[in-house]
C-alpha positions as CSV (number, residue, x, y, z in Angstrom):
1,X,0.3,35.9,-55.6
2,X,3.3,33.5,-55.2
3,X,4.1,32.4,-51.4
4,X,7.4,33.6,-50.2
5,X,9.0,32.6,-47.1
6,X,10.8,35.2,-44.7
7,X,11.5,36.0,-41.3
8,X,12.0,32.8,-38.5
9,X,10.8,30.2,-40.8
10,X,13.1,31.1,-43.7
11,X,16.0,31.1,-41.5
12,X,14.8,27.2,-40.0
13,X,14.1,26.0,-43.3
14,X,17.5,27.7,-44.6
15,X,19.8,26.0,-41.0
16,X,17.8,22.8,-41.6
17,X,19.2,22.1,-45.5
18,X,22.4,23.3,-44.5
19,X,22.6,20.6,-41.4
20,X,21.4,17.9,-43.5
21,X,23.7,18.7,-46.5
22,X,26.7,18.7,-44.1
23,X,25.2,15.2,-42.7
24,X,25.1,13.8,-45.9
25,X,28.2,15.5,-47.3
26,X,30.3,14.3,-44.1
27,X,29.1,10.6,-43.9
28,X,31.0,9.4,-46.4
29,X,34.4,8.2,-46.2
30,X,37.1,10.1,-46.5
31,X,38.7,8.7,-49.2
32,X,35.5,9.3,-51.3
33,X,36.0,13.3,-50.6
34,X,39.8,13.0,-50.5
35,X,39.7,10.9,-54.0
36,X,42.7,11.0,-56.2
37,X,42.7,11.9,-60.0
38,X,40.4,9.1,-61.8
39,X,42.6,6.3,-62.4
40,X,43.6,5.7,-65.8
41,X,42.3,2.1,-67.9
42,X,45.9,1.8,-68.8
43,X,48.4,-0.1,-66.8
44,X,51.8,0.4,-68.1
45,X,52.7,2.1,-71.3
46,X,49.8,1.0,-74.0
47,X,48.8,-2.0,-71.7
48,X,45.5,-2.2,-69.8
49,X,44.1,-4.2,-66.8
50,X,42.8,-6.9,-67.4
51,X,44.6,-7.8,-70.9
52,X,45.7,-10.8,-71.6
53,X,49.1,-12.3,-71.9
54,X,48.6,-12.7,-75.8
55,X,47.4,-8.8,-75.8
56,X,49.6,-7.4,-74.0
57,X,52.6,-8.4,-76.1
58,X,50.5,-7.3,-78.9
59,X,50.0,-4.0,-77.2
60,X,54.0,-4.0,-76.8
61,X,54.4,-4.2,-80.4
62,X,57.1,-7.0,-80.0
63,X,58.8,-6.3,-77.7
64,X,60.2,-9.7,-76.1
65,X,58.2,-10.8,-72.8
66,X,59.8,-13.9,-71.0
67,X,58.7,-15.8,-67.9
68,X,60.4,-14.2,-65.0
69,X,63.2,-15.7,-62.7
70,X,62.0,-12.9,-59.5
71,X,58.9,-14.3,-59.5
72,X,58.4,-14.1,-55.5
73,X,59.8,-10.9,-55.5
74,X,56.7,-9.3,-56.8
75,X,53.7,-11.5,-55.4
76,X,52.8,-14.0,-52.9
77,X,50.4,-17.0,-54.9
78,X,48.2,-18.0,-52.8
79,X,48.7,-22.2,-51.7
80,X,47.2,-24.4,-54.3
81,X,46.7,-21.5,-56.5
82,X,50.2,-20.8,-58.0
83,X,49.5,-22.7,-61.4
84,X,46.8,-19.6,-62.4
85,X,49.9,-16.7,-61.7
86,X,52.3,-16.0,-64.5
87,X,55.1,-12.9,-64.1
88,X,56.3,-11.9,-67.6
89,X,59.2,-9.6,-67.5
90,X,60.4,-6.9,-70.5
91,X,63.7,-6.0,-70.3
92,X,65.7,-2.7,-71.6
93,X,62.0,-1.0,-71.6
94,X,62.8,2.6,-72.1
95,X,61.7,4.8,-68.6
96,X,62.9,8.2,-67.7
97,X,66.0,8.4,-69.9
98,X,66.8,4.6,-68.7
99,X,66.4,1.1,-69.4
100,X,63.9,-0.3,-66.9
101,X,62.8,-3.8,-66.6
102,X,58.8,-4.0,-66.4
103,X,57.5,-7.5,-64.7
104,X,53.8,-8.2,-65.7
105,X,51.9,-10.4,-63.3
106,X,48.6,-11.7,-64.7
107,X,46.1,-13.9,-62.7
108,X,44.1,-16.8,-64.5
109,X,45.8,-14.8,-67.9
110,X,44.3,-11.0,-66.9
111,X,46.9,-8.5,-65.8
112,X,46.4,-6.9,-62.7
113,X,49.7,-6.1,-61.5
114,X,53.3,-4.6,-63.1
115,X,56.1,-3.4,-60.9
116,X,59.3,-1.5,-62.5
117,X,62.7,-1.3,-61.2
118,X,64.9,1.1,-63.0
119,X,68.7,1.6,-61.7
120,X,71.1,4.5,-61.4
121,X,74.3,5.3,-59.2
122,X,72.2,8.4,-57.4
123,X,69.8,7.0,-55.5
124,X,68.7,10.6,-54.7
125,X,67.9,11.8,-58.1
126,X,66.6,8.5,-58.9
127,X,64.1,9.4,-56.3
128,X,63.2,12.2,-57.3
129,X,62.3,11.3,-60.9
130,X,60.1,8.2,-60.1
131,X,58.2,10.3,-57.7
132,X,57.5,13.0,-60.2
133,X,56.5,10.2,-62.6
134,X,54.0,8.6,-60.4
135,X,53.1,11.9,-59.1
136,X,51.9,13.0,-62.7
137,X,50.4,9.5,-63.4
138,X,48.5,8.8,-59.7
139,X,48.5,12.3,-58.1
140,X,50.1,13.7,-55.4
141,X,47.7,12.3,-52.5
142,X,50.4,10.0,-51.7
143,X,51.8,8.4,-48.2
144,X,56.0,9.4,-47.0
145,X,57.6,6.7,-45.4
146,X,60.3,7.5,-43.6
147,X,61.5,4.9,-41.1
148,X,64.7,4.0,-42.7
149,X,63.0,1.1,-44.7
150,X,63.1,0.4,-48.6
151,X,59.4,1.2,-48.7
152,X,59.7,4.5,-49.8
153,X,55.8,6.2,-50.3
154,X,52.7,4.7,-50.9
155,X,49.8,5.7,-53.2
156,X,46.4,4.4,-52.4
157,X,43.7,5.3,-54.8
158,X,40.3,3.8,-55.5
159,X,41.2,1.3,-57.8
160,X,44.8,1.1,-57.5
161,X,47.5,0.6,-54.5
162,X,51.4,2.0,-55.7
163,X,54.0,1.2,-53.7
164,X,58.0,3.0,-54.1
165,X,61.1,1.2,-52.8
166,X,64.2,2.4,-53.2
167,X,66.7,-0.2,-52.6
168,X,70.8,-0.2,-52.9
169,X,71.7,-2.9,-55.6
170,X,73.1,-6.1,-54.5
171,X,76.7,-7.8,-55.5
172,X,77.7,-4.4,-57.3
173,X,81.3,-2.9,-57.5
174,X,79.9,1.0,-57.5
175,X,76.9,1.5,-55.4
176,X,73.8,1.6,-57.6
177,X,70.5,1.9,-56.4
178,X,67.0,0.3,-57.4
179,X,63.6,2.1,-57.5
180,X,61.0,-0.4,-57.5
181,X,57.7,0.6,-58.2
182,X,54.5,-1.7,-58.0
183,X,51.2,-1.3,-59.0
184,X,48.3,-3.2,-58.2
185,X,44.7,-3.0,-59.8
186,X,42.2,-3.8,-56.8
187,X,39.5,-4.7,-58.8
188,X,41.0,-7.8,-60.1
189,X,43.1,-8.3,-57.3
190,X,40.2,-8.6,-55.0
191,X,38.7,-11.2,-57.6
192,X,41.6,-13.4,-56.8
193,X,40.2,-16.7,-54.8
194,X,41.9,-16.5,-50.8
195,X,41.6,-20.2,-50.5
């Protein structure tokens, strides 16, 4: 005859599990609950972190890279470390109907960063589009800003921080807009020396 339990001590032993799973199940962060949609290996198009300079314009099956000329635009090198950064930048990279210009920024020669800034007159629209992009690339668990700054929404996952801007383009005749969007891979970028 197999032992069963019933009455007062199956209801103890049955509050006690359920206490401790809800212990267990609510002491880890948030964000570990809350996680985002795994992020993918692949930065942009067929790059992925960590490639080097060399593989990622093979991965861009020549497509012209060149040193960029916004360098501080997209990064802040650290003092005394400046000589390990490098921001590549492909221009007239197709993206959402457009031609976008995609800056690469690679730390001792391992990318861990690209930011894209795609323009159009409708800053609205524009809006619109690059949030449904990142949306179907990082999820939706994403941050609205709304204090009348550029910085538009931020997506933080668990290996990757996105930023949107939207910005209204400088020097132009027509008003034309810029949405900037960065992305950072943590894992490297927390493998960057601080001093």
């Amino acid at each position: 005859m197999k032992p069963r339990l019933s009455g007062p001590v199956a209801a103890s032993l049955l509050v006690t599990l359920l206490v401790l799973g809800s212990v267990i199940f609510y002491s880890r962060p948030v964000q570990d609950r809350l996680a985002p949609p795994e992020v993918p290996k692949e930065a942009y198009g067929p790059t992925r972190w960590g490639m080097s300079r060399a593989e990622v314009e093979l991965a861009l099956e020549g497509a012209k890279l060149e040193p960029s000329t916004s360098v501080n635009r997209y990064y802040t090198p650290i003092a005394g470390l400046e000589a390990r950064y490098l921001v590549l930048v492909q221009k007239d990279a197709p993206f959402l109907g457009r031609q976008a210009q995609v800056h690469y920024v690679f730390f001792d020669d391992k990318l861990y960063a690209y930011h894209v800034t795609v323009r159009d007159r409708n800053d609205e629209e524009l809006d619109r589009q690059v949030r449904a992009y990142l949306v179907s690339r990082f999820g939706a668990g994403h941050s609205d800003i709304s204090d009348g700054s550029p910085l538009r929404a931020i997506w933080h996952g668990r290996d990757v921080i996105v930023n949107l801007w939207i910005v209204q383009s400088p020097l132009s005749l027509v008003s034309t807009y810029d949405a900037v969007f960065g992305v950072v891979y943590q894992p490297l970028e927390r493998a960057i020396p601080t001093a």
